[in-house]
C-alpha positions as CSV (number, residue, x, y, z in Angstrom):
1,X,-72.4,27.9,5.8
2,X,-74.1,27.9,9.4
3,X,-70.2,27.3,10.6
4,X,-69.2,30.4,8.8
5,X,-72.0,32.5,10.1
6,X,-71.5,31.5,13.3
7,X,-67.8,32.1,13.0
8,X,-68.3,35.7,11.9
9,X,-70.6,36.2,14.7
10,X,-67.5,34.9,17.1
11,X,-65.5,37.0,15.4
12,X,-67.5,40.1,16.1
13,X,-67.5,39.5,19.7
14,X,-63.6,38.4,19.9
15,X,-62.4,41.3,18.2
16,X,-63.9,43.9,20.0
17,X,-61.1,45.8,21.7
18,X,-62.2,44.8,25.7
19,X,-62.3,41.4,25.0
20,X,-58.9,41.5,22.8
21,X,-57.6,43.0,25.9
22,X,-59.1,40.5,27.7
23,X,-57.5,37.6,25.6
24,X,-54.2,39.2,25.7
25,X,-53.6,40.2,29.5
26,X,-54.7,35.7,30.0
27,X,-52.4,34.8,26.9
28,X,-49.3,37.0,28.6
29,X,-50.2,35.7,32.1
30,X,-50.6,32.5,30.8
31,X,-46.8,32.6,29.4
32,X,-45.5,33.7,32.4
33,X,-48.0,30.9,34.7
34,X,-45.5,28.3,32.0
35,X,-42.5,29.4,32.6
36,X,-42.1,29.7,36.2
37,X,-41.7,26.5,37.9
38,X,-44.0,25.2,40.4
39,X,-47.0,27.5,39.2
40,X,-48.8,26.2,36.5
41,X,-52.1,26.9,34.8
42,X,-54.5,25.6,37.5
43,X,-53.0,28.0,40.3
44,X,-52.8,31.0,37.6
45,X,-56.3,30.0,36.8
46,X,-57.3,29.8,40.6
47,X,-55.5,33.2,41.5
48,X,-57.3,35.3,38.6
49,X,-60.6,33.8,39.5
50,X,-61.8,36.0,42.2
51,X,-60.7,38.9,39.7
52,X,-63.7,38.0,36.3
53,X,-66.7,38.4,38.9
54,X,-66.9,42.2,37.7
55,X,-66.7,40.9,34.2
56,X,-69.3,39.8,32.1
57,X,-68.8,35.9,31.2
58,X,-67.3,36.4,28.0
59,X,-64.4,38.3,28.9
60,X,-64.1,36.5,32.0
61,X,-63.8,32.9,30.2
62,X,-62.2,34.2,27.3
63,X,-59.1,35.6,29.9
64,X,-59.2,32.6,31.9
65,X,-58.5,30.3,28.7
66,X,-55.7,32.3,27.8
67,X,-54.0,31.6,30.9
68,X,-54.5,27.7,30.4
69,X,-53.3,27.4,26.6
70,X,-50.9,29.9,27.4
71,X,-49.1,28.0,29.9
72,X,-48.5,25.7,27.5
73,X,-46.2,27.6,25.2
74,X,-44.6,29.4,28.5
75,X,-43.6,26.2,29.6
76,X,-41.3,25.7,27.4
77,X,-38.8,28.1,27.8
78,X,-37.5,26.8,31.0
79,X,-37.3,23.1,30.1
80,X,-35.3,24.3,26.9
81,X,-33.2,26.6,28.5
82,X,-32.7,25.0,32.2
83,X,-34.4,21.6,32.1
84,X,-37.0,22.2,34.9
85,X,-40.2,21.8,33.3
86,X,-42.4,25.0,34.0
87,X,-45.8,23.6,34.0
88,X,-46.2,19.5,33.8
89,X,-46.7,19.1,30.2
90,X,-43.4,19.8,29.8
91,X,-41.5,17.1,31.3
92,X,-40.9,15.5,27.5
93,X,-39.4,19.1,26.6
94,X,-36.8,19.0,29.2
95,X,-35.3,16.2,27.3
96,X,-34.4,17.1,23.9
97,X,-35.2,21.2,24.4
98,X,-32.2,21.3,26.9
99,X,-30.4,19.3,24.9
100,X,-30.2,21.3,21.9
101,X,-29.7,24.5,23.8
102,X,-26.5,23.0,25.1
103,X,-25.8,22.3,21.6
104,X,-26.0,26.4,20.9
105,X,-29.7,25.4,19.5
106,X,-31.9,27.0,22.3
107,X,-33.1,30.0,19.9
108,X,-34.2,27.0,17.0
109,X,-35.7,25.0,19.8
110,X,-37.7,27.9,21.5
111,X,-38.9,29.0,17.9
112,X,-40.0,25.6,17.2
113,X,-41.5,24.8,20.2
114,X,-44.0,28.4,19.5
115,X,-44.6,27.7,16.2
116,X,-45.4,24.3,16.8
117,X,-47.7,24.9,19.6
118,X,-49.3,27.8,17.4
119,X,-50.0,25.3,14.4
120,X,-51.3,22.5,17.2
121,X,-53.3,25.1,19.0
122,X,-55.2,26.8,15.4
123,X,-55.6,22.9,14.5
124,X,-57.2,22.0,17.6
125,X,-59.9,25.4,17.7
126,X,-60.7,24.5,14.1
127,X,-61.4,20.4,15.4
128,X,-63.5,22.0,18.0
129,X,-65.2,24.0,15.7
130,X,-65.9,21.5,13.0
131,X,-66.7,18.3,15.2
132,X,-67.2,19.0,18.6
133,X,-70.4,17.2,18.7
134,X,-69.7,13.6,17.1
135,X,-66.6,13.7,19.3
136,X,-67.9,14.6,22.5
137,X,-70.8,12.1,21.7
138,X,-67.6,9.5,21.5
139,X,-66.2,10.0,24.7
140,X,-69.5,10.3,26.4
141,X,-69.8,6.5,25.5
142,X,-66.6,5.9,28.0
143,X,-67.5,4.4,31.4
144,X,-65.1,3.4,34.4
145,X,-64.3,0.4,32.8
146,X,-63.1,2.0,29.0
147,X,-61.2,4.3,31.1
148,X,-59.5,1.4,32.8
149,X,-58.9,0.0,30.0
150,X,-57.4,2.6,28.3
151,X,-55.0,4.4,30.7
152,X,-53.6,0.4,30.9
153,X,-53.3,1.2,27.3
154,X,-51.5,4.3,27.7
155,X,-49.0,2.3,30.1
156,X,-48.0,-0.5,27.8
157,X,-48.1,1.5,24.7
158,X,-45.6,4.5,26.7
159,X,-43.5,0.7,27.4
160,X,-43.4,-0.3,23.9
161,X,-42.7,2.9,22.0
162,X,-39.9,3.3,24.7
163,X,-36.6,2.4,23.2
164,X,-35.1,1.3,26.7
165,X,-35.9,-1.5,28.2
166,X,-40.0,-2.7,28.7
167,X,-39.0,-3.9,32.5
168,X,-37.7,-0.9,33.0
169,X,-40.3,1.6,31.9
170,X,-43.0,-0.4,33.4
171,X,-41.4,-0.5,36.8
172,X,-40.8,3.4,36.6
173,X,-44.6,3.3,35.7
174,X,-45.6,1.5,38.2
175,X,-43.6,3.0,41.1
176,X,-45.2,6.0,40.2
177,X,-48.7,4.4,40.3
178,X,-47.4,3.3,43.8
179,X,-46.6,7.1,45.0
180,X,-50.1,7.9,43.7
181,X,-51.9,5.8,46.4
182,X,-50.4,8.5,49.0
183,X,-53.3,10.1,50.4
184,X,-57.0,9.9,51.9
185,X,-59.1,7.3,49.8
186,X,-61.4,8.6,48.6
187,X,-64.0,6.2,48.7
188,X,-63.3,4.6,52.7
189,X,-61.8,8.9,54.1
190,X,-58.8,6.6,55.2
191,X,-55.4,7.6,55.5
192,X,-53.1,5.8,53.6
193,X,-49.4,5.7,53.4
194,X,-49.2,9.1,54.6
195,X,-46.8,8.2,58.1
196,X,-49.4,10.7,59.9
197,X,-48.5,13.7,58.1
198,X,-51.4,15.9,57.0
199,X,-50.0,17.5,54.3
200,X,-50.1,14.3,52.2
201,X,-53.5,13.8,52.5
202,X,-53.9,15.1,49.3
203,X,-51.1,12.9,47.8
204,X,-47.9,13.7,46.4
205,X,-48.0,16.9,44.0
206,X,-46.9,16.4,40.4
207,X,-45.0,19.5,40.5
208,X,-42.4,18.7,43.5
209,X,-42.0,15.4,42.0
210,X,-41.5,16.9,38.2
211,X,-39.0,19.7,39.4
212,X,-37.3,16.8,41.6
213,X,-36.7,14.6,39.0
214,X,-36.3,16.9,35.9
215,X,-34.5,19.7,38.1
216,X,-32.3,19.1,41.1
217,X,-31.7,15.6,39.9
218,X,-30.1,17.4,36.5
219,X,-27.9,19.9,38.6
220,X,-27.3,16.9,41.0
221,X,-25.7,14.9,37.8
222,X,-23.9,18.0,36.1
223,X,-21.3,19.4,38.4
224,X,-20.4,23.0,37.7
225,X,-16.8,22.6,37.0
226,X,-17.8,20.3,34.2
227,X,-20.4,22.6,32.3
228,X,-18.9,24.9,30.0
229,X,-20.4,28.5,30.3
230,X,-19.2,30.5,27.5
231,X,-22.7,31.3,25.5
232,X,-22.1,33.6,22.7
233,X,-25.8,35.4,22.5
234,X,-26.3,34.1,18.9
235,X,-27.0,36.5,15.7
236,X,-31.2,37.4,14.4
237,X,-31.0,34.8,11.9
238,X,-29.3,31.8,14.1
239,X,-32.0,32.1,16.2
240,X,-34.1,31.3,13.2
241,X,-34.2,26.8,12.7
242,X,-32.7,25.7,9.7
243,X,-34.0,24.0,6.6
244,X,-33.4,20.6,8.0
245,X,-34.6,20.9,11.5
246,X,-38.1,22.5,9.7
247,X,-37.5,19.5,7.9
248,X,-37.5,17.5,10.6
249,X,-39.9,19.1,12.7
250,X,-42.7,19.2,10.3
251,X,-44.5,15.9,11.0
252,X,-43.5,15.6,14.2
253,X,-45.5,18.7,14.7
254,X,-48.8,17.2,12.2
255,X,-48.5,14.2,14.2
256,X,-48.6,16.1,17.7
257,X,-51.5,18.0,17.1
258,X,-53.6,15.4,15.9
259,X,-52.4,13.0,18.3
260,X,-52.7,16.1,21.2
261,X,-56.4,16.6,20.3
262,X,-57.8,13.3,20.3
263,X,-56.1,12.5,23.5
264,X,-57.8,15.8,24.7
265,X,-61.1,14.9,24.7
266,X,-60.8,12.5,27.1
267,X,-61.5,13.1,30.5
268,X,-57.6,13.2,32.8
269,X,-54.6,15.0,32.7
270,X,-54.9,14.8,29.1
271,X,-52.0,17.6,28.5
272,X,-49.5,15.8,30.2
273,X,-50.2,12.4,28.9
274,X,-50.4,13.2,25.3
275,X,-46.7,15.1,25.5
276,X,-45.2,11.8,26.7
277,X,-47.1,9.6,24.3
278,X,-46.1,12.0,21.6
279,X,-42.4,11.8,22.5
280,X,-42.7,7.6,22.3
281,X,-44.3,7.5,19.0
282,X,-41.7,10.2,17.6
283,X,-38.9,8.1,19.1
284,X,-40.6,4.9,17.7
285,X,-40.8,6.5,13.8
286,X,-37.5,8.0,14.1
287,X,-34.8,6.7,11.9
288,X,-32.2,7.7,14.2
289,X,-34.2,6.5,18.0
290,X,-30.2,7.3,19.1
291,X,-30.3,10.7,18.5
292,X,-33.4,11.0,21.2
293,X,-31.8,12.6,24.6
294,X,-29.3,14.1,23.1
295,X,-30.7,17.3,21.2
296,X,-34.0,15.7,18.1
297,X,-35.9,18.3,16.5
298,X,-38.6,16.1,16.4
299,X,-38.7,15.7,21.0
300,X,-39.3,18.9,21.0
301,X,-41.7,19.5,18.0
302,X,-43.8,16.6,18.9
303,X,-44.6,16.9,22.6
304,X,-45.0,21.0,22.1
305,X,-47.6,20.4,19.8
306,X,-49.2,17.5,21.7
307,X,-50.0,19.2,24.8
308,X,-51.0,22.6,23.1
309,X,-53.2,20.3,20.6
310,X,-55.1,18.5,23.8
311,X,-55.4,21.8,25.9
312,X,-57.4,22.6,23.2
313,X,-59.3,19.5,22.8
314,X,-60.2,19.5,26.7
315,X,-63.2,22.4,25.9
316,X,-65.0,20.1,23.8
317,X,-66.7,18.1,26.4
318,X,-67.2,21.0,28.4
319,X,-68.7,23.4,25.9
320,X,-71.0,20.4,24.8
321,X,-71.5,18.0,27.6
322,X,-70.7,20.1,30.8
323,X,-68.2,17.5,31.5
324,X,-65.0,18.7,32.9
325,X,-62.0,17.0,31.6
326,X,-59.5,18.1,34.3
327,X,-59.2,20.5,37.1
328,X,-58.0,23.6,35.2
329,X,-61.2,22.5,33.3
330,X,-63.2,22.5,36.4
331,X,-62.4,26.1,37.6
332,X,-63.3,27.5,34.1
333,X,-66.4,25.4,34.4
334,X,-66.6,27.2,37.9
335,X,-66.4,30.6,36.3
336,X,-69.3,30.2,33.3
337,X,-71.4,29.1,36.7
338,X,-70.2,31.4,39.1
339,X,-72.0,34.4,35.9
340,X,-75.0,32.2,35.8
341,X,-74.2,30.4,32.7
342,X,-74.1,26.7,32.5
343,X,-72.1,24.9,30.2
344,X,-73.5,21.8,28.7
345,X,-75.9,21.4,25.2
346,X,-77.9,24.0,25.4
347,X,-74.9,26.6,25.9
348,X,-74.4,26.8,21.8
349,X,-78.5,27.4,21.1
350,X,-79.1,29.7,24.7
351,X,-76.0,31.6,24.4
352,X,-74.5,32.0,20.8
353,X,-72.0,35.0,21.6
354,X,-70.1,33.7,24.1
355,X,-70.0,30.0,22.6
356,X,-68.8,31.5,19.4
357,X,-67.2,34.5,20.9
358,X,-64.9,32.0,23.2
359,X,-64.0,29.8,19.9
360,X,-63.4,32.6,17.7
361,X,-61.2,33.9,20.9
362,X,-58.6,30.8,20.6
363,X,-57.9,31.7,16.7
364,X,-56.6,35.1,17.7
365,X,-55.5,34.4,21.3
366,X,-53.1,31.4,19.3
367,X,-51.6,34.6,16.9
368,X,-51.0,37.0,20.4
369,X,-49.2,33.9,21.8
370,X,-47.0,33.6,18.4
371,X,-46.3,37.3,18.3
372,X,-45.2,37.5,22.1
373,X,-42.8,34.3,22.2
374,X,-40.8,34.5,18.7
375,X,-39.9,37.9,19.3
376,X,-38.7,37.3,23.1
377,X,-36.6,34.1,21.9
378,X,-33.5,36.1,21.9
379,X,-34.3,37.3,25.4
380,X,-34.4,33.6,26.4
381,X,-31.3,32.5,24.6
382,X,-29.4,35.2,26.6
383,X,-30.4,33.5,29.9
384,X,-27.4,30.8,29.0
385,X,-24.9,33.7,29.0
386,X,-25.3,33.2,33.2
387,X,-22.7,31.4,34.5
388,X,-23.4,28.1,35.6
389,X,-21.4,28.1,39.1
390,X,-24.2,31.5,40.0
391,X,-27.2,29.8,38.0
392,X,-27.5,26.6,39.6
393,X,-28.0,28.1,43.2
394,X,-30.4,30.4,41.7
395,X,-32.5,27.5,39.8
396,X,-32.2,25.5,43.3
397,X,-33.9,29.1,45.0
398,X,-36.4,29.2,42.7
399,X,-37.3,25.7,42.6
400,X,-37.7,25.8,46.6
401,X,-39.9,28.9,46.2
402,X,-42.1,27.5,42.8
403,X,-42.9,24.6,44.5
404,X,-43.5,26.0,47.9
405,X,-45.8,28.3,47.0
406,X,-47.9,26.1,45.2
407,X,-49.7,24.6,48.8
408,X,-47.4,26.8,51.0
409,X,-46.2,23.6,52.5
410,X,-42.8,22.6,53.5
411,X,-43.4,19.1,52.9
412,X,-43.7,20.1,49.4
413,X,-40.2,21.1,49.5
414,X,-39.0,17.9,50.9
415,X,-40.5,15.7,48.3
416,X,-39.1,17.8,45.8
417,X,-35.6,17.5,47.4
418,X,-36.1,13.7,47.7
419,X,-36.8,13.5,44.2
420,X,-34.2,14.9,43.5
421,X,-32.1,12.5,44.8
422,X,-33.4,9.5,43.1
423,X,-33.6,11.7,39.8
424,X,-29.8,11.5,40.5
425,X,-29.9,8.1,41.2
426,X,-32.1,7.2,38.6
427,X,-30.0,9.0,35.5
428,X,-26.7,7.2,37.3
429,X,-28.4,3.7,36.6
430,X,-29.7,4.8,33.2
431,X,-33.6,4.4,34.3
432,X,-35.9,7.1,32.2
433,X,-37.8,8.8,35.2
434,X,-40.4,10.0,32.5
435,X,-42.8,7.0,33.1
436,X,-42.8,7.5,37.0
437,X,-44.0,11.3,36.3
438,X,-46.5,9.5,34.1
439,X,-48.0,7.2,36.4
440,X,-48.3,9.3,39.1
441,X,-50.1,11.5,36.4
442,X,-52.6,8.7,36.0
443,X,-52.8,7.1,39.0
444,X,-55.9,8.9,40.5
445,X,-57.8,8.5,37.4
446,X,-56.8,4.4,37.3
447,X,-57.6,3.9,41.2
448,X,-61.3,5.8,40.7
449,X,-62.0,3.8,37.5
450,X,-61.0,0.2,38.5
451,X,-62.9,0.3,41.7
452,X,-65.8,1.9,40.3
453,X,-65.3,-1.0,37.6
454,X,-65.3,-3.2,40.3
455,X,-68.3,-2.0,42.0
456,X,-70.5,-1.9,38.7
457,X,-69.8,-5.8,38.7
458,X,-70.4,-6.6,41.9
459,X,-66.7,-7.8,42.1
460,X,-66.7,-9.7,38.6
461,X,-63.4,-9.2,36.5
462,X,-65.0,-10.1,33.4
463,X,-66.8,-6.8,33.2
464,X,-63.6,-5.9,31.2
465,X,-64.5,-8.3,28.8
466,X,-68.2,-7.8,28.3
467,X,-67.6,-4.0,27.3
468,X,-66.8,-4.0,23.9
469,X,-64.5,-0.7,23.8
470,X,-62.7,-2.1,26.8
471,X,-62.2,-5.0,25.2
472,X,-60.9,-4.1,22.3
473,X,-58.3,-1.7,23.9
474,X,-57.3,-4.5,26.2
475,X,-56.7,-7.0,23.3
476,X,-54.6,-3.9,21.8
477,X,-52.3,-3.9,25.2
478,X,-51.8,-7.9,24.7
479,X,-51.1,-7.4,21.1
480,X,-48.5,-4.7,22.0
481,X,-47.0,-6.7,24.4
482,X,-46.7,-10.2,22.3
483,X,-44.5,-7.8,19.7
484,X,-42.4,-6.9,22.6
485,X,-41.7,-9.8,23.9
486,X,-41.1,-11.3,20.3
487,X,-38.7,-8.2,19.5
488,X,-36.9,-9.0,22.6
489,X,-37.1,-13.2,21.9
490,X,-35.4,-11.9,18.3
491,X,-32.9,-9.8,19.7
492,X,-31.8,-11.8,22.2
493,X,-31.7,-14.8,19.7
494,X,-29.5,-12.2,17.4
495,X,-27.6,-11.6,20.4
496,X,-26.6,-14.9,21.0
497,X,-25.9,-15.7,17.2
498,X,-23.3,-12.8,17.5
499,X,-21.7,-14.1,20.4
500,X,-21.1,-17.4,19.2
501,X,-19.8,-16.4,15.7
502,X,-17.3,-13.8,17.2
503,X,-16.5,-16.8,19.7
504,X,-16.0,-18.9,16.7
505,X,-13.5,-16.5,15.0
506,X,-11.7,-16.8,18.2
């Protein structure tokens, strides 16, 4: 009952007609931040900053939230309907979303992709509402060495879901841990692999690598002559997904947001992981892993929801610990500070409206974002009706100008363009370039933790083995990798007892 009452007070204060105004001018931005490559939620966020100081803190966090979850359905559109992945959550959607709009699918996949992140996103505000404070308790148990522990664990367990070879995924993993050590250290200030140029003292950008890889690489490997362009704009109701791809998208998208959420809470580019976790365990459970790549439902339902399902899970160690879980977290942490409020325990008991307010904000800010992408999916769908020999230089001028803008820095441009290049290269010799994005993703996060490990223990490896959560996720990645080396010991075995029968026939 004290859930409910608190509710209806959010409710009072979300509803009022500035602060729905509020909510809908961050969930519109927000969409927009998505689906223009090279943007993303943390420059949106960082741009509209400087605007809330002549707001009071509700409306000014309530707007600023919009623009993060919002990003997330936005993104979409573009890795559906061109392959570049708007914002970096969705990489996994460029896959399967593009796939199926080549297939004449783009108005099913763009539906599902909404109302999956809608169902994610209303699941993950009522998590936050119901068990913020166990949860947040959870993840405040995780030091350097759990993190350790468990971003290993996200590596091998991306390697094992992964239907392609385990070699293979972990060397795309861990060249993209490599590019991540570009960059000032940040515990020496030294310069490291950086060949003396400035601009990479902050590292490599996720977003010239993603559009690289995801983007120019794609239009590198699909010459124009070979692309058919004739997109009939499709009818109301074949926009609309059918009865088997609801069918099909259904757990995907229970699976997602649960996944999404718990991954959330923990401190990192939690978004972005749990999209390309999602997309492994989908392909894992799938019946028909074949069909992945080439236009499942269930890679687009699954890594939608994920990353909508986490966005949302990211407030709950903010709103109850103070703790931010990522940079976009970090400016809106900024913001509540920057009015004098600051976020932590006491921000529930010392200020009830705009605790409440904010949470009862997500519910309807999740229906605004429902109402403004399903009716604009035919809109998107008629983007494919662009010839392919004009729309490839335009997507190459946009990417250029997305990614530039991000630092203003031409370097950025080159990295993107380099990427690109070995996107092509890497789709020639069938690598998945989804891990590298990954570990770069993750690399920061690793570096920090293991050293910090380190340091705790005066140099001691075995501190890994003295922390029981570490421990236990570490026996979890040898466990993982014992069944796939024994599922590659089988196969081969198989393999061989093929060979020799059909040499036997002979």
């Amino acid at each position: 009952m004290e859930v409910l009452d608190s509710l209806l007070l959010g409710f009072s204060v979300a509803l009022r007609p500035d602060v729905l105004f509020y909510a809908f001018v961050g969930c519109l931005v927000g969409t927009l931040v998505g689906m223009l490559p090279g943007i993303g939620p943390l420059a949106g966020v960082s741009i509209l900053l400087p605007l809330t100081f002549g707001l009071d803190p509700t409306k000014a966090i309530v707007m600023l939230a919009g623009i993060y979850y919002g990003s997330q359905y936005g993104g979409s559109t573009t890795s559906i309907l061109l392959r570049i992945p708007g914002e970096a959550a969705s990489v996994m959607t460029c896959i399967d979303g593009n796939a199926m709009a080549r297939k004449g699918r783009a108005g099913a996949a763009l539906c599902i992709a909404a109302v999956g992140s809608f169902i994610a996103g209303t699941f993950g505000v009522i998590m936050l509402t119901l068990i913020a404070p166990p949860l947040a308790n959870f993840a405040l148990r995780f030091g350097p060495p759990e993190y350790t522990a468990l971003l290993v664990l996200g590596l091998i367990f991306l390697a094992y879901m992964s239907t392609s070879s385990l070699p293979r995924t972990l060397l795309m993993a861990a060249f993209g841990l490599m590019l991540g050590t570009i960059g000032i250290d940040v515990m020496s200030g030294h310069f490291r692999f950086s060949f003396d140029i400035p601009e990479l003292g902050d590292g490599i950008g996720i977003v010239p690598v993603a559009v690289g890889l995801f983007g120019l690489g794609e239009i590198l490997s699909t010459p124009s002559r070979n692309v058919k362009t004739n997109v009939v704009s499709p009818k109301l109701r074949e926009l609309l997904p059918t009865r088997t791809e609801w069918r099909q998208s259904t757990w995907p998208i229970a699976r997602g947001s649960v996944l999404g959420f718990f991954i959330g809470i923990i401190p990192g580019s939690a978004h972005i992981i749990s999209s390309f976790v999602s997309y492994a365990l989908e392909r894992r459970l799938s019946k028909h892993p074949e069909e992945f790549g080439k236009g499942a439902v269930a890679g687009v339902a699954g890594p939608e929801s994920a990353n909508n399902s986490a966005s949302t899970g990211a407030f709950v160690p903010m709103l109850a610990l103070g703790i931010p879980t990522g940079p976009v977290i970090a400016v809106l942490m900024a913001a509540l500070l920057i009015h004098g409020i600051p976020p932590g325990p006491t921000l529930v008991n010392d200020h009830p409206k705009l605790f409440w307010g904010f949470v009862a904000s997500m519910y309807v800010g999740n229906l605004m974002l429902l109402a403004l992408n399903l009716p604009l999916v035919g809109a998107f769908v008629s983007v494919l009706r662009i010839p392919y020999a004009y729309l490839y230089p335009m997507i190459i001028m946009f990417c250029v100008i997305g990614v530039y803008q991000v630092n203003n820095s031409i370097v950025d441009v080159w990295i993107m363009l380099i990427m690109g290049v070995v996107g092509y290269g890497l789709k020639k010799f069938n690598f998945d370039p989804a891990p590298l994005v990954l570990g770069l993703v993750i690399a920061p996060i690793f570096e920090m933790s293991l050293r910090q490990s380190l340091i705790m223990s005066g140099g001691n490896w075995h501190i890994f083995l003295q922390r029981p959560i570490a421990l236990v996720l570490l026996l979890i990645c040898v466990v993982l990798l014992g069944l796939a080396i024994y599922g590659a010991v089988i196969a081969r075995r198989d393999w061989r007892a093929k060979l020799a029968a059909a040499e036997a026939g002979e």
